[in-house]
C-alpha positions in Angstrom: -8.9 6.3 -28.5 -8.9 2.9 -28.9 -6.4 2.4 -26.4 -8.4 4.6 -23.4 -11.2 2.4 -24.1 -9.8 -0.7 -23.6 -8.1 0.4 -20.2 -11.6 1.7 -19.0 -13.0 -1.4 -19.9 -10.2 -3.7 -17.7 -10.5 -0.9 -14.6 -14.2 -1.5 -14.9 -14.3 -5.3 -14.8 -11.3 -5.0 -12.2 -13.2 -3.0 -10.3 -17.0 -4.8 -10.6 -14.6 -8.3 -10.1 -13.2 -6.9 -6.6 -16.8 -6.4 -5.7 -18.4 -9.6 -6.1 -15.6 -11.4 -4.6 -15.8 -9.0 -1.6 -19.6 -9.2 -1.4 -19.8 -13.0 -1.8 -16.6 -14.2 -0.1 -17.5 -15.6 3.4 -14.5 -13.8 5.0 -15.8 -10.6 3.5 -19.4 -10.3 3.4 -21.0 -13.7 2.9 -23.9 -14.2 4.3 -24.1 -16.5 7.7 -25.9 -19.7 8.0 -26.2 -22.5 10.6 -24.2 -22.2 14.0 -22.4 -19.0 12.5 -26.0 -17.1 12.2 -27.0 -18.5 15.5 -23.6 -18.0 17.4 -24.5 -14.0 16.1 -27.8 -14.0 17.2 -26.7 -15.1 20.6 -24.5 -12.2 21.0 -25.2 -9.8 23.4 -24.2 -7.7 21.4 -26.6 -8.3 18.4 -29.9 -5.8 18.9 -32.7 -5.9 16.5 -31.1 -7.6 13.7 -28.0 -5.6 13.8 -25.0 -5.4 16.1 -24.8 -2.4 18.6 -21.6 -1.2 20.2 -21.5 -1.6 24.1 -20.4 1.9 24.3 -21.4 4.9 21.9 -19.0 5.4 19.2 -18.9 8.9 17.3 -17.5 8.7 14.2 -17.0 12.4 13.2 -17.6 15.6 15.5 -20.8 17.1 14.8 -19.5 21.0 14.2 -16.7 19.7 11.5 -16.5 18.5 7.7 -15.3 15.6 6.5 -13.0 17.9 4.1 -11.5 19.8 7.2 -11.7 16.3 9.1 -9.2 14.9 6.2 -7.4 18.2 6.2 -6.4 17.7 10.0 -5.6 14.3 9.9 -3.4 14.7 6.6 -1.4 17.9 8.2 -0.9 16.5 11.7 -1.1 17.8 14.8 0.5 21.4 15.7 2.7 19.7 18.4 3.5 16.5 16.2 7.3 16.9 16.0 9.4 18.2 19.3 11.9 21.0 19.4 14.5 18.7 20.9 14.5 15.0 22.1 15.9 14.5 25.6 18.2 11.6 25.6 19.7 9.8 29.3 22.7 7.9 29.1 22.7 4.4 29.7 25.2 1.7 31.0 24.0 -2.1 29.9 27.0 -3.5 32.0 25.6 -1.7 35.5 21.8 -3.0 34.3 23.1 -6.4 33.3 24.8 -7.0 36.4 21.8 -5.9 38.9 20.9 -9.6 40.7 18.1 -7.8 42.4 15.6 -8.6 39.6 14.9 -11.2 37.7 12.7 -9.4 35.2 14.1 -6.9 32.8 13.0 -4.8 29.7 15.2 -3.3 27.1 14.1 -0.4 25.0 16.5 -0.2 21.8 15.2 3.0 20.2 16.3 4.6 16.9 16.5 8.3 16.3 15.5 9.3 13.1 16.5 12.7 12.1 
């Protein structure tokens, strides 16, 4: 018993640690002062105190749950994996040796099976 308590007690202060760094650390969550605050409220972007996205942004379709959104997302979609992969041959020595253009783009792919 003694044992559980002492790992609840180190998750706990893990976990409340994590948080004040996050909250306080500049990068994180820090709060902005001098030319940061006043390069933010400059944006054009920055509305009442808040930023606003230039276009609307919808997080989560209105007529599903977040279970069923997590559901899809977990299974995949139904036509995630192809009944066959077409494959082309290729000859580098007849594309290497083309002088008609000087710009050229090589796709190495790997098949995984």
């Amino acid at each position: 018993m003694k044992i559980v308590l002492i790992i609840i007690a180190i998750i706990i202060f893990v976990v409340i640690t994590i948080r004040l760094y996050i909250s306080m650390h500049p990068v994180f969550g820090g709060k902005p002062v001098g030319s940061e605050m006043e390069r933010i409220i400059n944006s054009p972007n920055y509305v009442d105190g808040k930023f606003v996205n230039m276009e609307p942004t919808v997080v989560m379709a209105n007529d599903s749950s977040m279970l069923s959104t997590m559901w899809e997302w977990i299974k995949g979609p139904e036509n995630g994996k192809p009944n066959s992969i077409v494959t082309k041959s290729f000859n580098i020595d007849i594309f290497m040796l083309d002088a008609d253009s000087s710009f050229k783009i090589i796709w190495l792919a790997i098949q995984v099976q």
